[in-house]
N, C-alpha and C positions, 0 to 999 in steps of 0.2 A: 688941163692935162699937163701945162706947164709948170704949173704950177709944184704938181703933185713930183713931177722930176724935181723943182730943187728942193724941193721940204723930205723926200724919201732916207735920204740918212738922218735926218734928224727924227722921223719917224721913228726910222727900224729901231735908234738909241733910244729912243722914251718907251717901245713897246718892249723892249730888252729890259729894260728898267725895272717897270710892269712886272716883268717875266719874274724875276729876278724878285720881287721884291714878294709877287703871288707863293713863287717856292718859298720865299722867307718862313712866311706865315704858318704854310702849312707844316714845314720841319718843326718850327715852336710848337705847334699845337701836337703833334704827334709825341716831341719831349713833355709837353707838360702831361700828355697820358699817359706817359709812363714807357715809352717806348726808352731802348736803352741806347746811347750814341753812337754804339759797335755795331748794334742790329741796324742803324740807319744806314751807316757807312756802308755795311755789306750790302743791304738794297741798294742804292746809290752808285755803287760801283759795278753789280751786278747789271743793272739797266742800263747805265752807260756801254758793258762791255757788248748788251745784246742789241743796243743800237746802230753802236760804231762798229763793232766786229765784221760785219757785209759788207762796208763800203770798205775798209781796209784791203778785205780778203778780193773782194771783188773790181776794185776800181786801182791799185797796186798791184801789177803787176811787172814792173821794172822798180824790186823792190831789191835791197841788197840781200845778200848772203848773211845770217843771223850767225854772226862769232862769237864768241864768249864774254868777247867785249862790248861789243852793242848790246846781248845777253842782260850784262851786269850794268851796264849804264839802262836799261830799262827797268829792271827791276830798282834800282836805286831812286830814278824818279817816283815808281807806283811805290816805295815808301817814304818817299818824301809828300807825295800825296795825300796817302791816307796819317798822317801826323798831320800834314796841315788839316786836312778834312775833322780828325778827330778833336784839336783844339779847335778848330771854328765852332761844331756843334757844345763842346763843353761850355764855348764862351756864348753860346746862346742859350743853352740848359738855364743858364746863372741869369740875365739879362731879358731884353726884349727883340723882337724881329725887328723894331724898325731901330733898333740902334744895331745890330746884325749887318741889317743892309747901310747902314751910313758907314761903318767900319770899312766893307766893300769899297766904298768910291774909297779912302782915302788911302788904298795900296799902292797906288800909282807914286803920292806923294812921299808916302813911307821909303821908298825904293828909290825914288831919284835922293831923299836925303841921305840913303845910307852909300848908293854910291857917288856922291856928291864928298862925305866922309871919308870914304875908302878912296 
C-alpha cells in the first residue's frame, strides 16, 4: 500500500496520458469519416458544458457578481478557445494522432520560450 502512495501521481500522469492519447485517436478517426471540425468542436464543447455546468452552478456559490467585465473577459476566453480547439483539429485533419498528442507535451516548452523572449 506504500507503495501505491508514492507511485499515485505518477500514475494518475500516465493514465491522463492514456486518456489523452485514447481521445486522440478517436477525434482522428471521426475526421477521417468525414466528420466536419465545427461539428466536432460544437460536440466537444457542448459535453464539456453538460459536465461542468452542475458543479459550477452547484458547488459556487460565493461566486461574484457577473459585470460586463467578467462578461467580456469570458467570452473572449471561449473565443480564444474554440480557435485554438478549431486549429488543433485542422492540424490533426492534415496529420496523425500520435503526432497530435506529441505536439500536446511540447506546449509547455513552447510557452516558457516565448515568455523567456518576451
Amino acid at each position: 500500500m506504500e507503495l501505491f502512495h508514492k507511485l499515485k501521481h505518477f500514475l494518475a500522469v500516465v493514465f491522463l496520458q492514456l486518456g489523452f492519447a485514447g481521445i486522440d485517436i478517436l477525434r482522428k478517426k471521426a475526421l477521417n469519416r468525414g466528420m466536419s471540425i465545427y461539428v466536432l468542436l460544437v460536440y466537444r464543447q457542448a459535453i464539456a458544458t453538460l459536465v461542468i455546468a452542475p458543479f459550477a452552478f452547484f458547488l459556487e456559490k460565493d461566486r461574484p457578481k457577473m459585470t460586463l467585465s467578467i462578461f467580456i473577459r469570458l467570452m473572449g476566453l471561449g473565443l480564444l478557445e474554440s480557435v485554438d480547439q478549431n486549429m488543433y483539429y485542422l492540424g490533426m485533419k492534415h496529420t496523425t494522432a500520435t503526432f497530435a498528442a506529441a505536439m500536446r507535451n511540447i506546449i509547455p516548452a513552447i510557452t516558457f520560450v516565448i515568455a523567456w523572449i518576451v
